[in-house]
N, C-alpha and C positions, 0 to 999 in steps of 0.2 A: 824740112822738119825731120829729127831723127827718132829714131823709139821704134816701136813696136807697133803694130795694128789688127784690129780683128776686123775681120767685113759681117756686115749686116744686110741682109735682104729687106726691102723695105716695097712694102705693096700701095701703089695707090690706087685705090679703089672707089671707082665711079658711078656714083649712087644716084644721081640727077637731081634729087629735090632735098631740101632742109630738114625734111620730117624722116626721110629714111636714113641722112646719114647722124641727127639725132637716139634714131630708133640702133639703128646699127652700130653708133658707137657704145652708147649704154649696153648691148649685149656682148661686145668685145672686150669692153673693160670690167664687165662681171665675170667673163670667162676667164680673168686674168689679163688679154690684152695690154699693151702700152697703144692707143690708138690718139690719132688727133681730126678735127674734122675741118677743112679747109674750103676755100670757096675758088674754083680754078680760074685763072686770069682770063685768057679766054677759053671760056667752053663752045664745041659745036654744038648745033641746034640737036644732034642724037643727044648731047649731054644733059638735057633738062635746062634746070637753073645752074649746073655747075658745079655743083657739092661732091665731094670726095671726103673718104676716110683714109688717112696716112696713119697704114698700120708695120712697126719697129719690128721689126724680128715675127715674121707673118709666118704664115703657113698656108697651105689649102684647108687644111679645118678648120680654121677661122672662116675662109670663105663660106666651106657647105653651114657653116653654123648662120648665118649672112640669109644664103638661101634657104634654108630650114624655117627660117623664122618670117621667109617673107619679106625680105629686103630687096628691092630691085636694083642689080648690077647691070650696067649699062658697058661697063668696060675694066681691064683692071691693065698695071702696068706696072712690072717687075723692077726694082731696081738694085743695082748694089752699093752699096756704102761704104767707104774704106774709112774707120773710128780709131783714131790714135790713141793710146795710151803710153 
């Protein structure tokens, strides 16, 4: 593929249960966020039920906003994204 690309940092962030990564994503996507919340294929038994928030162009203050509020992170994991345009 030719063109141009910007990379994106994309956090997934492992919340354990349904209720926090509901809770979690309505406070990310009120803080502005682009967040999605997903259910992991397989989670380990540390994971809960498995639910993560797949949060676009993240930061750590998204996180502390996460724990500020009382969302339990059980794990998070960094990734990069390379997006053509």
């Amino acid at each position: 593929m030719t063109g141009n690309g910007v990379f994106m940092m994309i956090y997934e962030i492992k919340v354990g249960s349904v209720t926090n990564a509901q809770r979690g994503a309505k406070l990310l996507k009120n803080a502005g966020y682009r967040v999605f919340v997903h259910k992991q294929l397989r989670p380990s038994p540390a994971d809960g039920c498995g639910y993560l928030l797949r949060l676009e162009d993240g930061d750590g203050e998204a996180l502390e906003l996460l724990r500020q509020h009382g969302v339990r992170i059980t794990g998070v994991e960094q990734l990069l994204s390379l997006i053509h345009i």
